[in-house]
TIVO-2410 file (N, C-alpha, C; in nm, 3 decimals):
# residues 128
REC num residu      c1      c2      c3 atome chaine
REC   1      X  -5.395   2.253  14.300     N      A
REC   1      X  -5.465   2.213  14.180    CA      A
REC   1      X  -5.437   2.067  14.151     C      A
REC   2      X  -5.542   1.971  14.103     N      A
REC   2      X  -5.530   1.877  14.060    CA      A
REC   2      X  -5.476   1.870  13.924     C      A
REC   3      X  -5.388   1.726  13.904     N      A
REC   3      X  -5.359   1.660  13.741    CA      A
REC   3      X  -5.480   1.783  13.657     C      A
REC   4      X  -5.553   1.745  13.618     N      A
REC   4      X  -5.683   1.760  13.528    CA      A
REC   4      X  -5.751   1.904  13.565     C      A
REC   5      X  -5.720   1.982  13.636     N      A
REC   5      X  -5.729   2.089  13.662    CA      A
REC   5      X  -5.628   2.221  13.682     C      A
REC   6      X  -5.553   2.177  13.594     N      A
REC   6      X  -5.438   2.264  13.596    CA      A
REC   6      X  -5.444   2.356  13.482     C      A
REC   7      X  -5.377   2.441  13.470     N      A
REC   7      X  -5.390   2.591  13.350    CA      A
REC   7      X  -5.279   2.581  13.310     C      A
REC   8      X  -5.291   2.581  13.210     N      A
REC   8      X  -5.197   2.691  13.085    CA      A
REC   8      X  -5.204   2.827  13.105     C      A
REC   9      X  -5.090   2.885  13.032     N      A
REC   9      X  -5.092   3.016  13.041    CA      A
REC   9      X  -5.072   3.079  12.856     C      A
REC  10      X  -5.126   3.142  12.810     N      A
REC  10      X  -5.077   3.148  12.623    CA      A
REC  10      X  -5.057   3.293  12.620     C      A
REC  11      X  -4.935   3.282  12.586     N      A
REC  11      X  -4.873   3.452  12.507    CA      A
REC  11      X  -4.900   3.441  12.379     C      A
REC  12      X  -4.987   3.548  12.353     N      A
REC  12      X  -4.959   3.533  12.135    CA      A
REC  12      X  -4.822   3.578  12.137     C      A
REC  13      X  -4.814   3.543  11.994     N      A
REC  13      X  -4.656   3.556  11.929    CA      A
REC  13      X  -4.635   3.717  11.917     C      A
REC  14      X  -4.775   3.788  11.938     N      A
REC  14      X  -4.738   4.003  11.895    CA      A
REC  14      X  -4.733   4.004  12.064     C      A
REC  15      X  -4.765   3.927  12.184     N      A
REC  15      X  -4.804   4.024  12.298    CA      A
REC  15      X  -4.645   4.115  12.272     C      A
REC  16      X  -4.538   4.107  12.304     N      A
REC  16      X  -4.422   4.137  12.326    CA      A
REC  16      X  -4.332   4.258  12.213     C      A
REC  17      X  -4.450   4.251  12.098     N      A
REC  17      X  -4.410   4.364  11.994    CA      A
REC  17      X  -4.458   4.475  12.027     C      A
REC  18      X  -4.540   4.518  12.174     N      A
REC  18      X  -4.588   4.652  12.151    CA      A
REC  18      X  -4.579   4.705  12.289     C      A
REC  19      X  -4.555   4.856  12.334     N      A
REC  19      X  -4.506   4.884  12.456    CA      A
REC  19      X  -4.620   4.879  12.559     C      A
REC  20      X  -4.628   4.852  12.653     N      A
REC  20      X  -4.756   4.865  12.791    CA      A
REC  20      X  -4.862   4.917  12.747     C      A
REC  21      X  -4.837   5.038  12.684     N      A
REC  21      X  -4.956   5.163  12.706    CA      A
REC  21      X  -5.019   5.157  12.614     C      A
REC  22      X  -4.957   5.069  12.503     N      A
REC  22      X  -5.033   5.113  12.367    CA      A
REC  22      X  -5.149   5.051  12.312     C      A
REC  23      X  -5.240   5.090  12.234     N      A
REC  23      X  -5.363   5.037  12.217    CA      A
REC  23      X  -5.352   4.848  12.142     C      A
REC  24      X  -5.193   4.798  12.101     N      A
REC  24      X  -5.153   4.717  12.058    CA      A
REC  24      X  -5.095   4.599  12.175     C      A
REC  25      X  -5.078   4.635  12.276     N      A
REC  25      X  -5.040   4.585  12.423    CA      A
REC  25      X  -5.159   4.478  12.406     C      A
REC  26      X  -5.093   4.326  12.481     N      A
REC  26      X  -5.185   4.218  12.510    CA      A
REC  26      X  -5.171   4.184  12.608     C      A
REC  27      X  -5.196   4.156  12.685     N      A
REC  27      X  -5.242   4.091  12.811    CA      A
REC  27      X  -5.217   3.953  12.816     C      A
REC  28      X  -5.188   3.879  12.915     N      A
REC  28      X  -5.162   3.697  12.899    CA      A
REC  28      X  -5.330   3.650  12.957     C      A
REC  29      X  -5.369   3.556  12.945     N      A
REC  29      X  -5.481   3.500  12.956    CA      A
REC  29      X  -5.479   3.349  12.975     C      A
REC  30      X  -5.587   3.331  13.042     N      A
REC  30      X  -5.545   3.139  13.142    CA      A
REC  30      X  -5.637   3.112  13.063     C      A
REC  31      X  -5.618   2.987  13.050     N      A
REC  31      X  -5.728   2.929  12.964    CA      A
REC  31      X  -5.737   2.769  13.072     C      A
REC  32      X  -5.878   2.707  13.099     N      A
REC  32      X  -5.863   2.605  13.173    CA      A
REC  32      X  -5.810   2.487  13.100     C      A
REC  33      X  -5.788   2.382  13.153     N      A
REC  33      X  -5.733   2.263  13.093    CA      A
REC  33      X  -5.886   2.212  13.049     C      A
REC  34      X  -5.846   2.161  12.890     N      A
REC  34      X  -5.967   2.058  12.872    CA      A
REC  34      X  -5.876   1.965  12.775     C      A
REC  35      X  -5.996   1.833  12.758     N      A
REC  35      X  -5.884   1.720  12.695    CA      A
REC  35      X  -5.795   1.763  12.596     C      A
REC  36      X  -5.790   1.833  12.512     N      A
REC  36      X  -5.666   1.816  12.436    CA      A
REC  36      X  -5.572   1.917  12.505     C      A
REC  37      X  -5.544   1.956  12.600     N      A
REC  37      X  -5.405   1.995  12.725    CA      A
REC  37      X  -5.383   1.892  12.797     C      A
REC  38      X  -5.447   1.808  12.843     N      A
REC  38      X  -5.414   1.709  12.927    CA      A
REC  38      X  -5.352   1.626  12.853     C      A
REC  39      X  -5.212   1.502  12.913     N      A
REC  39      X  -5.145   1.442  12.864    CA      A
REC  39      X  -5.226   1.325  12.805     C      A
REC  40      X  -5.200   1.249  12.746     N      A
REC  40      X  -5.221   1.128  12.650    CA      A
REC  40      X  -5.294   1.010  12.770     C      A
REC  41      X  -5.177   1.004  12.873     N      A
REC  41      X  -5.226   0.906  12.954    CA      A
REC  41      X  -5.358   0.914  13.030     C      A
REC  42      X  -5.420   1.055  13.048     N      A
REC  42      X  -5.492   1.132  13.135    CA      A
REC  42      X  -5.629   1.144  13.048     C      A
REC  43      X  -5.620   1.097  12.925     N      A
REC  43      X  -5.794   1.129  12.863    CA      A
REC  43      X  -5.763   0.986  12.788     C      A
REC  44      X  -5.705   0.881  12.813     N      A
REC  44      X  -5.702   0.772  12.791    CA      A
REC  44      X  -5.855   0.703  12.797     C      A
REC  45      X  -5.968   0.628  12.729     N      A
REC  45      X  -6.061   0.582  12.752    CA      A
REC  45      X  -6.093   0.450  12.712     C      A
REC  46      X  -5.995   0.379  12.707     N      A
REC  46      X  -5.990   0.228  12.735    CA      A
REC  46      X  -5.860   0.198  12.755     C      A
REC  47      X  -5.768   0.191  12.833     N      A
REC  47      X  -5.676   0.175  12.872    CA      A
REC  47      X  -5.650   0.018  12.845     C      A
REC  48      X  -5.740  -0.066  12.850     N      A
REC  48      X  -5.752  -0.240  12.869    CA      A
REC  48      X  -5.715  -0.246  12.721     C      A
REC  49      X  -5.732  -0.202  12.632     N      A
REC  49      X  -5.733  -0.200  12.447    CA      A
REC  49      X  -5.602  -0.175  12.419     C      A
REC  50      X  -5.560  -0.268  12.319     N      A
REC  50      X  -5.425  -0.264  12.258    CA      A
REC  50      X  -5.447  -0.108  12.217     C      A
REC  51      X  -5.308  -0.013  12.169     N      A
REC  51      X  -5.303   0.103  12.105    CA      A
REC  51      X  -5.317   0.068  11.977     C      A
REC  52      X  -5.298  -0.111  11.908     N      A
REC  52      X  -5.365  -0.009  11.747    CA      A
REC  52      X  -5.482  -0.117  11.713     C      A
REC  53      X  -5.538  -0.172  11.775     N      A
REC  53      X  -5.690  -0.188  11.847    CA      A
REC  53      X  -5.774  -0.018  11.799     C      A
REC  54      X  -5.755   0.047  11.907     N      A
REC  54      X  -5.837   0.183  11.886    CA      A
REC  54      X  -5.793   0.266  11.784     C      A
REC  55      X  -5.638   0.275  11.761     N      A
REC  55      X  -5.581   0.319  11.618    CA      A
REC  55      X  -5.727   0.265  11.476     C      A
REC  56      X  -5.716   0.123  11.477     N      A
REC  56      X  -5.786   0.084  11.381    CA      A
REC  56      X  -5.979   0.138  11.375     C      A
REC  57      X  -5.977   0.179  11.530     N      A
REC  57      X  -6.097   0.190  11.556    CA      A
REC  57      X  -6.147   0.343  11.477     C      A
REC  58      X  -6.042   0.409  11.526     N      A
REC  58      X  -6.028   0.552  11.514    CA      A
REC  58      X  -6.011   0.594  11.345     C      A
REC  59      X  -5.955   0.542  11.285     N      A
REC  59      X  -5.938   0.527  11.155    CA      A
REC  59      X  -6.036   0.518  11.042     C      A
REC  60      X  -6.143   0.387  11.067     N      A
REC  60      X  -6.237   0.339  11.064    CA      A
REC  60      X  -6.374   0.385  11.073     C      A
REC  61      X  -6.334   0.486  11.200     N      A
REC  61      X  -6.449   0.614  11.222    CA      A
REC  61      X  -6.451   0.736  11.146     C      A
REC  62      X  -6.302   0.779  11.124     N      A
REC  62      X  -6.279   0.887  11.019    CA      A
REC  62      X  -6.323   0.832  10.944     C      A
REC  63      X  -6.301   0.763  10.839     N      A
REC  63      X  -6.330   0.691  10.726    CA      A
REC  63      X  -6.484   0.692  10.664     C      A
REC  64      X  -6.561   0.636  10.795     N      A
REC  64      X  -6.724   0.654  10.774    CA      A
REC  64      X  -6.746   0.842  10.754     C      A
REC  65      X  -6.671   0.895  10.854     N      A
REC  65      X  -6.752   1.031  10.891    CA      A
REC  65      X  -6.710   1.116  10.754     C      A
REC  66      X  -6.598   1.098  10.674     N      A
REC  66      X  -6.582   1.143  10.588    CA      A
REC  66      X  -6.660   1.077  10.415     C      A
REC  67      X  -6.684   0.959  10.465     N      A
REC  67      X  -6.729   0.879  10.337    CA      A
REC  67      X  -6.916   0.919  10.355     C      A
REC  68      X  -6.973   1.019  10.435     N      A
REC  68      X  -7.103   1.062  10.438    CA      A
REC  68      X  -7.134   1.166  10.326     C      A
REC  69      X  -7.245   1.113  10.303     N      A
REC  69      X  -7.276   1.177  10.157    CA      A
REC  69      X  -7.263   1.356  10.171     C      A
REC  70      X  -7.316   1.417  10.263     N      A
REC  70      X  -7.267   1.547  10.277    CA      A
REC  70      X  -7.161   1.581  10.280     C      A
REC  71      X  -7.098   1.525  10.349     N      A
REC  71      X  -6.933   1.551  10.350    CA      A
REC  71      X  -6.849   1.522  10.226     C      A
REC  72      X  -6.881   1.378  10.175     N      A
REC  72      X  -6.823   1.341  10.061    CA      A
REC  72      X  -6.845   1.445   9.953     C      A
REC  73      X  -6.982   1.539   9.936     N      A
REC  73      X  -7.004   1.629   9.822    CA      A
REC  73      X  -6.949   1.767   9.839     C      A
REC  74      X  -6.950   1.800   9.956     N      A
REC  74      X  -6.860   1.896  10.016    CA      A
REC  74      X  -6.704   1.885   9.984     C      A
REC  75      X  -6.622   1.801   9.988     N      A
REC  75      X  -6.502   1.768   9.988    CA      A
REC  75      X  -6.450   1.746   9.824     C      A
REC  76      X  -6.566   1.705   9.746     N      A
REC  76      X  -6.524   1.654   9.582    CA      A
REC  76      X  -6.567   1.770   9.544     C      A
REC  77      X  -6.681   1.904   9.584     N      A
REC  77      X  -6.682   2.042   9.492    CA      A
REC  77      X  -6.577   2.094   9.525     C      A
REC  78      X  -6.481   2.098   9.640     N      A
REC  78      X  -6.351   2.199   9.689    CA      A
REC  78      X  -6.230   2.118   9.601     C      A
REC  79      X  -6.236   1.966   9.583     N      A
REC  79      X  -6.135   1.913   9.539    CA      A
REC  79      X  -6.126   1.953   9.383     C      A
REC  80      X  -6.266   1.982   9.300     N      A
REC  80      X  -6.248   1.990   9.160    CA      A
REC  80      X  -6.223   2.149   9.126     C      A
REC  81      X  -6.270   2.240   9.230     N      A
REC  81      X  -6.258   2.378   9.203    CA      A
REC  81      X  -6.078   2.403   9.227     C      A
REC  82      X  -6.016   2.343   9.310     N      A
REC  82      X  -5.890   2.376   9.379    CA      A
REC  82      X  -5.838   2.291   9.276     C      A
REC  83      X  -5.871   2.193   9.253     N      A
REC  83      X  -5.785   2.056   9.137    CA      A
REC  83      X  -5.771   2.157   8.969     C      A
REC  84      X  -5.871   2.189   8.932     N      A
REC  84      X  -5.869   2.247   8.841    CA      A
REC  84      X  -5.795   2.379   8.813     C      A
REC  85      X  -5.798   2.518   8.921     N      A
REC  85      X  -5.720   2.614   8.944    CA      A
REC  85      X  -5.585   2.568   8.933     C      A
REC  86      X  -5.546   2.468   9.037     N      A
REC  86      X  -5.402   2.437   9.033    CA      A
REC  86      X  -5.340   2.371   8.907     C      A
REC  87      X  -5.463   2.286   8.853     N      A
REC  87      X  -5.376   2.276   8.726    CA      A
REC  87      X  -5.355   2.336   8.587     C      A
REC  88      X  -5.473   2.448   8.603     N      A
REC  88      X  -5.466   2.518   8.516    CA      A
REC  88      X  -5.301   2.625   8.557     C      A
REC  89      X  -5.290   2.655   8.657     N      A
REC  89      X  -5.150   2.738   8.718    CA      A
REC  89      X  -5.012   2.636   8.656     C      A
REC  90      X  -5.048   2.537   8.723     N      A
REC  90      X  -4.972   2.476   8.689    CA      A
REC  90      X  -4.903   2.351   8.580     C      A
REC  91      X  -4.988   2.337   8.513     N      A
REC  91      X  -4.928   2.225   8.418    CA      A
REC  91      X  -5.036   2.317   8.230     C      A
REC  92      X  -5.092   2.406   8.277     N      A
REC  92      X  -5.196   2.465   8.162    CA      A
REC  92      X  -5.117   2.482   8.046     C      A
REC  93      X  -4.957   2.557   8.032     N      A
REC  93      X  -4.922   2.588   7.932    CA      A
REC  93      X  -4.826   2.469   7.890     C      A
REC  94      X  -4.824   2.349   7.960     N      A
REC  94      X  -4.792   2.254   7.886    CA      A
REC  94      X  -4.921   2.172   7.818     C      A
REC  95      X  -4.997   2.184   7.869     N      A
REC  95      X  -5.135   2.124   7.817    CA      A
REC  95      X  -5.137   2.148   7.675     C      A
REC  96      X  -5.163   2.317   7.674     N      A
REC  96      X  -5.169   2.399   7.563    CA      A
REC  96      X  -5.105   2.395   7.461     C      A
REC  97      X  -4.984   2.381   7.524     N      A
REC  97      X  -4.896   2.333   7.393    CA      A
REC  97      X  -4.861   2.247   7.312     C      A
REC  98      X  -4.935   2.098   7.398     N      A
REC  98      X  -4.931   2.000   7.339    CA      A
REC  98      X  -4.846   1.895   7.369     C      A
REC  99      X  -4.773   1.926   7.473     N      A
REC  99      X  -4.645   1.884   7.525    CA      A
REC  99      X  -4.659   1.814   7.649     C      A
REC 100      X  -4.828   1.730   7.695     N      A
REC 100      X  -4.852   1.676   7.801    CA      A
REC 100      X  -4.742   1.531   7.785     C      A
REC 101      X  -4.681   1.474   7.876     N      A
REC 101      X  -4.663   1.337   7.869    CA      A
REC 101      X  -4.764   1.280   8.007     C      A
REC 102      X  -4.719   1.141   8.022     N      A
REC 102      X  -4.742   1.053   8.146    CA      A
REC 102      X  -4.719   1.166   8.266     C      A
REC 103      X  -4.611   1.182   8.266     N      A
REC 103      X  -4.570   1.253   8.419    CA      A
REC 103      X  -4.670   1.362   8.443     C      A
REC 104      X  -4.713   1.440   8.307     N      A
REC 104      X  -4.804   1.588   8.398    CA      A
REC 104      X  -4.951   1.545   8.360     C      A
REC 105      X  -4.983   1.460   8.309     N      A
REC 105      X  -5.092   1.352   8.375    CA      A
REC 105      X  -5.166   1.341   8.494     C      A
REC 106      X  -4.993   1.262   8.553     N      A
REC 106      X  -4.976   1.203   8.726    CA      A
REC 106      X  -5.010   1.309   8.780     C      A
REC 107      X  -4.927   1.428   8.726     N      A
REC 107      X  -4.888   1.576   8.827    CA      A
REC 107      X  -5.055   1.640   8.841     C      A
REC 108      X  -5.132   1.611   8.709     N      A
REC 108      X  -5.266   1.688   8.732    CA      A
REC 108      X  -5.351   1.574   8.791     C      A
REC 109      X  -5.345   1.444   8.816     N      A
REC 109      X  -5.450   1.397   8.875    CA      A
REC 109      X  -5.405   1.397   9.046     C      A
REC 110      X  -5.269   1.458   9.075     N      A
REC 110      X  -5.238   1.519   9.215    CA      A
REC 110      X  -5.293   1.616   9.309     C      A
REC 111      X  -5.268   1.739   9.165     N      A
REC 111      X  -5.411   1.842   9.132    CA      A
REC 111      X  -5.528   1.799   9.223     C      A
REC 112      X  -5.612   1.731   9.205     N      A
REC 112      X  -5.717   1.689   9.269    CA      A
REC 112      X  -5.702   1.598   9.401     C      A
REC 113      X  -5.627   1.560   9.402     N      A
REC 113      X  -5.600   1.408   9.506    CA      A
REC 113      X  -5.576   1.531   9.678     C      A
REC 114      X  -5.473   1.612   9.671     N      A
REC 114      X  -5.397   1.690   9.761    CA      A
REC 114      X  -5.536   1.740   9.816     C      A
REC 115      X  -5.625   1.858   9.723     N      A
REC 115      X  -5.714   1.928   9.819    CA      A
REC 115      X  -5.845   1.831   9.874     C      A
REC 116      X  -5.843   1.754   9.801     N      A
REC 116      X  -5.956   1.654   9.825    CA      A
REC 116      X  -5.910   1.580   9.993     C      A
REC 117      X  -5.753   1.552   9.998     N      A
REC 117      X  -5.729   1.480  10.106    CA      A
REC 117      X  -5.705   1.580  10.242     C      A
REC 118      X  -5.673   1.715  10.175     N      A
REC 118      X  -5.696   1.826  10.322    CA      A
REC 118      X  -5.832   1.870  10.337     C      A
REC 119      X  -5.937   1.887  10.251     N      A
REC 119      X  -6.053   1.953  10.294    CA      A
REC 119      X  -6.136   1.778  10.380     C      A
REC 120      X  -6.056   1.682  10.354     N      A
REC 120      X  -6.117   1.592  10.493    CA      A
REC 120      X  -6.031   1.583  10.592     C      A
REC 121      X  -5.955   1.615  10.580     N      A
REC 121      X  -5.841   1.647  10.716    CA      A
REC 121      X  -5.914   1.791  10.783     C      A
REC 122      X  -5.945   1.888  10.714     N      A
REC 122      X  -5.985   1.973  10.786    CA      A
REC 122      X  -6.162   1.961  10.856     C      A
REC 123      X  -6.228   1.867  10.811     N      A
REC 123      X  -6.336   1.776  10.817    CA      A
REC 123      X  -6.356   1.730  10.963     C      A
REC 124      X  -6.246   1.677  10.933     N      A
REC 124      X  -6.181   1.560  11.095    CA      A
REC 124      X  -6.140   1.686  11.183     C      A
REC 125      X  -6.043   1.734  11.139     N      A
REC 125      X  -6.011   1.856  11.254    CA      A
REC 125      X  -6.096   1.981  11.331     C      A
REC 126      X  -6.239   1.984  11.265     N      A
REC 126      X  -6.315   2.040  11.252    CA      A
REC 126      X  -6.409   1.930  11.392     C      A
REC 127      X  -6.455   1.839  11.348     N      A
REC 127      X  -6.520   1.746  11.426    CA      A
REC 127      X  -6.470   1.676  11.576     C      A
REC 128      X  -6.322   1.704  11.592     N      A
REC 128      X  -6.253   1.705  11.674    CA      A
REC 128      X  -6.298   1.794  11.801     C      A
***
């Protein structure tokens, strides 16, 4: 087998919890190599380019693909539904009581900031 044609082999984490025979028994399974198994150096596609050259490039591209108006409206309805839940969980009965300062402010405009910055991480990971 060549570099770029080589296999993995993947055990789930249950194959080994259940005996041979049983309807819970897994099997191991090959899966072929595709770019993200192959090493770093091996799906390299400008090699001539500084590393934060394409860093900046790569960055830059997230940046657009997430700043698209579909995506962007997608990402700010999950950020205000999840922003709002969490701060109602979490900072609500100080709200309520009257007892907000500066700090649970900060803490609720976090609220929003956190899911807003994973539902484009999962965006990117998705598009990957």
């Amino acid at each position: 087998m060549t570099r770029g044609s080589a296999r993995r082999i993947h055990k789930p984490w249950f194959a080994g919890s259940a005996s041979p025979g049983s309807p819970l028994a897994v099997k191991l399974f090959v899966v072929p190599a595709t770019s993200h198994t192959r090493s770093r150096s091996a799906r390299s596609s400008a090699p001539d380019q500084a590393p934060a050259v394409r860093r900046g490039t790569v960055i830059r591209e997230a940046c657009a693909f997430c700043a698209q108006r579909r995506n962007l409206s997608r990402t700010i309805r999950i950020a205000l539904v999840v922003g709002i839940v969490l701060t109602l969980i979490n900072q609500g009965s100080v709200i309520a009581a009257g007892h907000a300062t500066a700090a649970t402010w900060v803490r609720c405009a976090l609220n929003f900031v956190v899911p807003f910055l994973v539902s484009n991480a999962g965006l990117l990971s998705a598009r990957r």
